[in-house]
C-alpha positions in Angstrom: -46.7 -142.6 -215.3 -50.1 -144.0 -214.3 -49.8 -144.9 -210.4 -51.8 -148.6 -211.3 -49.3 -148.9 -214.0 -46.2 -147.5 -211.7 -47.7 -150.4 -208.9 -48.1 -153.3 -211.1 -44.4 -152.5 -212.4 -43.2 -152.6 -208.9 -45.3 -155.6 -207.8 -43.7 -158.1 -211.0 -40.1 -156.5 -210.8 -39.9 -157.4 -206.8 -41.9 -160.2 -207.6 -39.4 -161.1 -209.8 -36.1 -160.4 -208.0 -37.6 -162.1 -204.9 -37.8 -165.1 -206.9 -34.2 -165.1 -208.6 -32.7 -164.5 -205.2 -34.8 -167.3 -203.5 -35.9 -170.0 -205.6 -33.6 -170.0 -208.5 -30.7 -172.2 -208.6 -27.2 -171.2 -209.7 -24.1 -172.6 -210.3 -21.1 -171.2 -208.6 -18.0 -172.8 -207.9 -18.7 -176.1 -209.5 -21.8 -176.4 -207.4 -25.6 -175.4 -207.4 -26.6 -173.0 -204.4 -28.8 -170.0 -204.4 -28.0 -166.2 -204.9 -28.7 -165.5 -200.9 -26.4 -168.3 -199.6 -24.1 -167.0 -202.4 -24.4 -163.4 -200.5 -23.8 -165.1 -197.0 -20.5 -167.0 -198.2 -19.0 -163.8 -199.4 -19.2 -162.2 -196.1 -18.9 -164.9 -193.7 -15.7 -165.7 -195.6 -14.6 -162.0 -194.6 -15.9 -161.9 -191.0 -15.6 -165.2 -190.0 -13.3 -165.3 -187.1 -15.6 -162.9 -185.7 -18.9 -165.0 -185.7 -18.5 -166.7 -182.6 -17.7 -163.9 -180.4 -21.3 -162.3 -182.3 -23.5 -165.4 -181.9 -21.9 -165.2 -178.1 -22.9 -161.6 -177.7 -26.3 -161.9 -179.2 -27.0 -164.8 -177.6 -26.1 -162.9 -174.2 -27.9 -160.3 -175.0 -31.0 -162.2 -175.7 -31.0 -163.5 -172.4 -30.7 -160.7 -170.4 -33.6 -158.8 -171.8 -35.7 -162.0 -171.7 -34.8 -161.9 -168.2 -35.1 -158.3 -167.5 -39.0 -158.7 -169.1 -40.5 -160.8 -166.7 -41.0 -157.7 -164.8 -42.4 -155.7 -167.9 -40.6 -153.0 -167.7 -42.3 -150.0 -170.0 -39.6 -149.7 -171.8 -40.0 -153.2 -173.2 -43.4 -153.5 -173.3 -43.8 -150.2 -174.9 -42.3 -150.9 -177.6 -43.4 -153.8 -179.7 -40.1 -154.8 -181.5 -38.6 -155.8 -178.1 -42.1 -156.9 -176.8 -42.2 -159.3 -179.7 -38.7 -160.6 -179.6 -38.1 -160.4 -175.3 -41.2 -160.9 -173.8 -43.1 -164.4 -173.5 -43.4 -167.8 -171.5 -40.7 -168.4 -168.8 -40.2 -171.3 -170.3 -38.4 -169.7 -172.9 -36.8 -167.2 -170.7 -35.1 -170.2 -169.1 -34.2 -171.7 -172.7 -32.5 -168.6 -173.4 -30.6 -168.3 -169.9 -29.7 -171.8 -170.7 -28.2 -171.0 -174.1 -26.6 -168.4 -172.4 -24.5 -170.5 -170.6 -23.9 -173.3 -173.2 -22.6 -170.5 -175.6 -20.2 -168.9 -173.0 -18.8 -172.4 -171.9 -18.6 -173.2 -175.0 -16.7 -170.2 -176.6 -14.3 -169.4 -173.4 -13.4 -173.6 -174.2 -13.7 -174.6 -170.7 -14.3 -178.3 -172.0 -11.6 -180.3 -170.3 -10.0 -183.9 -171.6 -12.0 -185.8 -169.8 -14.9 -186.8 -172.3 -17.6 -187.5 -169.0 -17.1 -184.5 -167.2 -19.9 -181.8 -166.9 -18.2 -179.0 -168.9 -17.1 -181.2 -171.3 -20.7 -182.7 -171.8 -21.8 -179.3 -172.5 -18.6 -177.2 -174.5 -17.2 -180.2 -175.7 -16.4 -180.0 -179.8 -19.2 -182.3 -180.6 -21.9 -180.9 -178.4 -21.8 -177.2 -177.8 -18.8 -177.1 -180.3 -20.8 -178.4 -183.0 -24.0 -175.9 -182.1 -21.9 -172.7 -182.3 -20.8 -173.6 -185.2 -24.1 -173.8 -186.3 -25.1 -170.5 -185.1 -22.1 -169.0 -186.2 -23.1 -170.4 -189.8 -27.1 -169.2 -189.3 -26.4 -165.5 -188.5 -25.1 -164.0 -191.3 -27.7 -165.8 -193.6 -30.4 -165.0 -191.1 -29.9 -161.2 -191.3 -29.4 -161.3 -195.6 -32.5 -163.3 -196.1 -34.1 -160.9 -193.3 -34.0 -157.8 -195.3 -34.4 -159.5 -198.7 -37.7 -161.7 -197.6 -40.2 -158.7 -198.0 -39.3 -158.7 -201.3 -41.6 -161.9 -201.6 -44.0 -161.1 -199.1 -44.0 -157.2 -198.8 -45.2 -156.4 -202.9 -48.5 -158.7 -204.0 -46.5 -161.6 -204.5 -48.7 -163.7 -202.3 -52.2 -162.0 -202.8 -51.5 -162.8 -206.5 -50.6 -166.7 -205.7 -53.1 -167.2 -203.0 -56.1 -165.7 -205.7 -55.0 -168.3 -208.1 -55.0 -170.9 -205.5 -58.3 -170.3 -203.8 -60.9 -172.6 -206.1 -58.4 -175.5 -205.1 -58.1 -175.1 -201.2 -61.8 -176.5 -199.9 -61.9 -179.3 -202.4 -58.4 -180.6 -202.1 -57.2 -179.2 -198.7 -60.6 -179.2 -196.7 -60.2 -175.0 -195.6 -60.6 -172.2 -197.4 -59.7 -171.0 -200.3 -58.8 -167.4 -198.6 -56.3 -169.6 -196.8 -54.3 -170.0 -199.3 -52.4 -166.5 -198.8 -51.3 -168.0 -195.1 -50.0 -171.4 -196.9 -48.2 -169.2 -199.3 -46.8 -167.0 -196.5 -45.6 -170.2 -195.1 -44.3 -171.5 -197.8 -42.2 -168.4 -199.1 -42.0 -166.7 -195.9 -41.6 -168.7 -192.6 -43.9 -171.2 -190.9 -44.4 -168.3 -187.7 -45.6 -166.3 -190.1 -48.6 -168.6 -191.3 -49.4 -169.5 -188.0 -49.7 -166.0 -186.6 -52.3 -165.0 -189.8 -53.7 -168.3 -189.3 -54.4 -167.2 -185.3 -55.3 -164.1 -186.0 -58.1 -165.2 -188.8 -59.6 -167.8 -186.5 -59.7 -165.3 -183.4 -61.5 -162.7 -185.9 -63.9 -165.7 -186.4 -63.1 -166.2 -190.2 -61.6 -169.8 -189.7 -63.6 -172.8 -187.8 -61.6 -174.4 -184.6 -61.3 -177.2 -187.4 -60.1 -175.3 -190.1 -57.4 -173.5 -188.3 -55.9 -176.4 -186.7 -55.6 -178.2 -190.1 -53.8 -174.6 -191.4 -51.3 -174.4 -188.5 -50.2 -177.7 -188.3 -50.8 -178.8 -192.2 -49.8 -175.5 -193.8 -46.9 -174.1 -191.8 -43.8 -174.7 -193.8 -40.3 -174.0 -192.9 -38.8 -171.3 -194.6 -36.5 -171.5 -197.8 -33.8 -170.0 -195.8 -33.9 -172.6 -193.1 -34.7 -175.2 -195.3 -31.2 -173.8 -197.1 -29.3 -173.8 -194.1 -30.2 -177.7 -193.4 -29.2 -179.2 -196.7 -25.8 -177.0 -196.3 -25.4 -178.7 -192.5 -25.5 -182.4 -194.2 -23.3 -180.9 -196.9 -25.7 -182.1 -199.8 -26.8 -178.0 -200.7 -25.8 -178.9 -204.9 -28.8 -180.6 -205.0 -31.2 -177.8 -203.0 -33.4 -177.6 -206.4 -34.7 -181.3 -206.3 -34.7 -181.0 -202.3 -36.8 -178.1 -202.2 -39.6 -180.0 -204.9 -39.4 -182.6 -202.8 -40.4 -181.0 -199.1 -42.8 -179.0 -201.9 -44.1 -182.7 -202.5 -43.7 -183.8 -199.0 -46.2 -180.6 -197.9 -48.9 -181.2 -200.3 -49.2 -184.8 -199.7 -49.5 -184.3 -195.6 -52.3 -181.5 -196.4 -54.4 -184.0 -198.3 -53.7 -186.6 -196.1 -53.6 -185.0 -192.2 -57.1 -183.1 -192.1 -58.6 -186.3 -193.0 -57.2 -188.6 -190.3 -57.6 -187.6 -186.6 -57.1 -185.6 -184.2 -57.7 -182.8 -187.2 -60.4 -184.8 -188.5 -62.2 -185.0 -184.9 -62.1 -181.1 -184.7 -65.5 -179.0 -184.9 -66.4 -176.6 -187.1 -67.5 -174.2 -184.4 -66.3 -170.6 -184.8 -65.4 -168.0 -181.9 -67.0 -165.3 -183.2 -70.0 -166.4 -185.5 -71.0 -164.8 -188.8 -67.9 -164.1 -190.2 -66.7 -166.3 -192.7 -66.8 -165.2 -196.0 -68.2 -166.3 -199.3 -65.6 -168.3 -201.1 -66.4 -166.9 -205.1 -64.7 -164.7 -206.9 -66.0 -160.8 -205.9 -68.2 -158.7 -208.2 -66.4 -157.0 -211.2 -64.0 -159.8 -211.6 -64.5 -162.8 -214.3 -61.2 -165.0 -213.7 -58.9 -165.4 -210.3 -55.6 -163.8 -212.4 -57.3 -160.2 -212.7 -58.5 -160.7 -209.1 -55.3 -161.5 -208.3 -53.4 -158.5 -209.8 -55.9 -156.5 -208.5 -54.9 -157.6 -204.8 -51.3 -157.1 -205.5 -51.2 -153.8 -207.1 -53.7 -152.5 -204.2 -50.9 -154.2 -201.7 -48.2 -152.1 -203.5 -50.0 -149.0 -203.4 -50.9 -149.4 -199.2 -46.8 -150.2 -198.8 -45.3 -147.4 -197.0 -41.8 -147.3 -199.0 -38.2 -147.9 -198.2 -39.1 -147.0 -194.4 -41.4 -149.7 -194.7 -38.9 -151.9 -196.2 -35.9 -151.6 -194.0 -38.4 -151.7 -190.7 -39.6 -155.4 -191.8 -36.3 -156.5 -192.7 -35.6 -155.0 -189.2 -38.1 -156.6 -187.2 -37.4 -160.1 -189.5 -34.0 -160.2 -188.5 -34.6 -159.1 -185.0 -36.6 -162.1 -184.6 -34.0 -164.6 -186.2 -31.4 -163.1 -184.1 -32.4 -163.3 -180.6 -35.3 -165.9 -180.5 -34.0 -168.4 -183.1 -30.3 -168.6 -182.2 -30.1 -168.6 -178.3 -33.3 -171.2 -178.6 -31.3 -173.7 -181.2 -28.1 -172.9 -179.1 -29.8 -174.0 -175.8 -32.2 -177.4 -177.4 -29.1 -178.1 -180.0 -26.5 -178.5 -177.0 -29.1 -180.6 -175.3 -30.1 -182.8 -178.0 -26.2 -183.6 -178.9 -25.6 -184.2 -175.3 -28.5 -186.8 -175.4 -27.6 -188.2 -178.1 -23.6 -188.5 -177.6 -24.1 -189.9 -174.2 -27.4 -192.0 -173.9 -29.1 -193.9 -176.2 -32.6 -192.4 -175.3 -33.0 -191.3 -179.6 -32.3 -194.7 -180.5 -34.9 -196.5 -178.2 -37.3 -194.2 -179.1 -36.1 -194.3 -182.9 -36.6 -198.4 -183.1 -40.0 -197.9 -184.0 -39.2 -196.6 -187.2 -36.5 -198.9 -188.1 -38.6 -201.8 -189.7 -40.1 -199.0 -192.3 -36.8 -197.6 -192.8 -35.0 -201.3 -193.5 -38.4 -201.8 -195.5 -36.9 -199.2 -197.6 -33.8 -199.6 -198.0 -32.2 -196.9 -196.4 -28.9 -197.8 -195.8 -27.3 -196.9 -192.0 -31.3 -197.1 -191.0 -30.2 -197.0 -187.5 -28.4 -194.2 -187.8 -31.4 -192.9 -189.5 -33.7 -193.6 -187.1 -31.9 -192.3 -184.0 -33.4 -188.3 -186.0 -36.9 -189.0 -185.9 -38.1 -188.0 -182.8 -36.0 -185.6 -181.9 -37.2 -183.1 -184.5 -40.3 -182.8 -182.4 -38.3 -180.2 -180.2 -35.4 -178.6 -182.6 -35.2 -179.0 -186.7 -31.4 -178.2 -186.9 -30.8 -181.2 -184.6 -31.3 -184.3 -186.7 -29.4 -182.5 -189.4 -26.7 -182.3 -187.1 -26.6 -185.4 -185.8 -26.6 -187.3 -188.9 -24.2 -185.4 -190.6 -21.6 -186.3 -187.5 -22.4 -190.1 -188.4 -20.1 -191.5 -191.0 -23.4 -192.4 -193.3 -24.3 -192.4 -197.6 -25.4 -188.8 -198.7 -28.9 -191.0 -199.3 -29.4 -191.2 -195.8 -28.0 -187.7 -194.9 -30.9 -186.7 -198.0 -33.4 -188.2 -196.3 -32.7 -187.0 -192.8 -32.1 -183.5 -193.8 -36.0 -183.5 -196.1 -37.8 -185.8 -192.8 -36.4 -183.0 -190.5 -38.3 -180.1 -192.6 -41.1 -181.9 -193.4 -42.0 -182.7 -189.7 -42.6 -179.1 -189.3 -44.1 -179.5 -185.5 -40.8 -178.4 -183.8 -41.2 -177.1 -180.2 -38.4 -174.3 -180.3 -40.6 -172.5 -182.8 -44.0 -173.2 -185.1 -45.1 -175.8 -182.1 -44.4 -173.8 -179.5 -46.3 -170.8 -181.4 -49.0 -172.9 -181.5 -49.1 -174.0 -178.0 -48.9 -170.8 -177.0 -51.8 -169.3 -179.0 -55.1 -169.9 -178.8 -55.6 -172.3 -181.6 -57.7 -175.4 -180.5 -54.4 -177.8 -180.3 -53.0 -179.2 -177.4 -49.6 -181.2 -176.6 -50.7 -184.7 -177.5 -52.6 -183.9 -180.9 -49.1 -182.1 -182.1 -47.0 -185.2 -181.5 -49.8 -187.3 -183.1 -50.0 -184.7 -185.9 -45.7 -184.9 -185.5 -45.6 -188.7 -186.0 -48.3 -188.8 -189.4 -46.0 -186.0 -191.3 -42.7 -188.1 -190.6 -44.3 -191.6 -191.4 -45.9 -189.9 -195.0 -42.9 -188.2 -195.5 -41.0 -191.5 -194.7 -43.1 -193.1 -197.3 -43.0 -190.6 -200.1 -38.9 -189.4 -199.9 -37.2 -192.9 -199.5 -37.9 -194.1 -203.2 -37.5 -190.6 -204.5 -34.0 -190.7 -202.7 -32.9 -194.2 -204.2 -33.9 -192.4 -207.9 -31.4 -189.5 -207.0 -28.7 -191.5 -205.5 
């Protein structure tokens, strides 16, 4: 067979199992779900006694190498798997230390009956109780999506989409049109994912200090996985087709919007290195953006390296789910729940949005509220909270689409930022944080009352 034939086969039939497993709904067990979350039942149902004591040991383990980093030992920081996933700030060394001990007080149930004591604060059922359990639920789906996510991102899928996207960017979006591939990597893939092409094309001087702030904050997405994993938490996961369309929606509207409105729209178009952008038409040889496209996928099919290849992403993938993701919503979730369940800090500084939520008839709009800031440090949290409040599944609809749609969360895409050198600091992120959740306040409320 002709190796450009043998590639383009490969490129559509990956293309097209990536999809079915992802993005195509089913209908098992008198409910819609999707094919991966269908996977992670089946097993969790067969090892789930044991997913505590492997969120607890994971969880540990994170922890202790974080900590064993901060002295860069070589055999850390030779090896970029573990410098990737151990080594970084000390602020999130201390997060993970600090889920450390949640999920260890937590698991040996050392909460007592006194609701106000310290341990109980911490390991009680509803704070650290109801965070294991949502790590427990997290790391069986974490590692299948892990291993099946290069089949989007691994095989042309998003050369071919970001091609046929790139006369649309500039025009509609304000970038360009050769970020389109990070948005799609976002989109399909994961939010950390966008951001780090979107830091490494503005440190190679392709991107303006402008146009990489509007990609990073406008384009970074949270996966399908995590946005799966949310719906499930608030118990509404029949209706994940509409729900994803919706955060789709959500997403496009807030990258029209967002560049055009400061802080993004006060950013320069000054570029660290200078001469490097490139020429936003279609390259010589091609007449239309689909051949162009295909072209870009087969040639990313023939540089893949194989199964080795394969199994090393899914590797490093679930790596980085494992032992950044959990022990960091383990640590901010427990927090948040302690906050919440014992001071009413989220609903003072959720009143603001209670006269547009009334506005709109969301009913429980307190309840409602009390989630909006506090997915500016965690995006499991809100859906936690509000599915612990006795409230409509309108209201746990909209919570669980505002808290994906918000995006900025500190425990991962807004602390990559911050950490990076993209031309974004603390206050512009909560400002950029507060635009997405009033738009997507405004746009998901009456699309919620036409569901419900």
């Amino acid at each position: 067979m002709d190796s450009k034939l043998k590639h383009k086969l490969v490129f559509v039939t990956t293309s097209i199992v990536g999809v079915l497993l992802f993005m195509i709904p089913i209908f098992v067990d008198k409910k819609w779900t999707i094919a991966v979350k269908v996977l992670a039942d089946l097993i969790s149902s067969s090892v789930g006694a044991y997913l505590p004591a492997l969120c607890t040991g994971i969880i540990t383990a994170s922890a202790a190498l974080a900590l064993i980093a901060v002295g860069k030992p070589r055999f850390i920081m030779d090896r970029p798997l573990l410098k990737d996933c151990f080594s970084g700030p000390l602020v999130w060394v201390a997060v993970r230390a600090l889920g450390c001990v949640f999920v260890w007080l937590t698991y040996l149930e050392l909460a007592s009956p006194d609701k106000n004591s310290p341990l109980t604060m911490i390991a009680g059922a509803e704070q650290g109780g109801v965070a294991l359990e949502l790590v427990s639920g997290l790391v069986i789906i974490f590692a299948i999506a892990s291993f099946l996510l290069p089949l989007l991102l691994d095989f042309g899928l998003l050369e071919f989409i970001g091609a046929l996207l790139t006369k649309y960017m500039r025009p509609i979006f304000t970038v360009p049109g050769r970020a389109a591939v990070d948005c799609i990597t976002s989109w399909i893939g994961d939010g950390t994912l966008g951001v780090m092409l979107t830091c490494n094309q503005y440190e190679g001087g392709y991107y303006s200090a402008r146009e990489a702030a509007v990609i990073s904050t406008t384009f970074s997405a949270v996966s399908i996985t995590f946005s799966l994993v949310v719906l499930s938490q608030v118990g509404l996961l029949e209706y994940f087709g509409v729900y994803y369309l919706i955060i789709c929606l959500v997403g496009v509207i807030c990258a029209i919007i967002c560049p055009r409105i400061p802080p993004l729209s006060w950013k320069k178009d000054d570029y660290l290195i200078a001469g490097r952008a490139m020429e936003e038409k279609l390259p010589d040889g091609y007449t239309n953006s689909v051949d162009y496209g295909l072209a870009l996928a087969v040639k990313r099919v023939a540089e893949h390296q194989g199964v080795g290849e394969f199994l090393s992403n899914g590797l490093k993938n679930c790596f980085g789910m494992w032992f950044c993701v959990l022990p960091t919503v383990m640590c901010i979730g427990t927090i948040a729940l302690i906050v919440a369940n014992y001071t009413p800090i989220f609903q003072y500084l959720g009143l603001p949005f209670l006269p547009l939520l009334n506005l709109l008839q969301v009913p429980d709009a307190q309840a409602a509220s009390a989630t909006m800031i506090v997915g500016f440090t965690d995006m499991f949290t809100p859906s936690v909270i509000i599915s612990s409040a006795n409230v409509p599944d309108l209201t746990r609809f909209i919570v669980a689409v505002i808290s994906v749609t918000q995006v900025l969360f500190l425990d991962e895409v807004g602390g990559l930022i911050l950490s990076s050198k993209l031309p974004i600091n603390l206050w512009e992120l909560f400002v950029i944080f507060l635009e997405r959740t009033v738009i997507s306040i405004l746009v998901v409320c009456p699309l919620a009352h036409l569901l419900f």
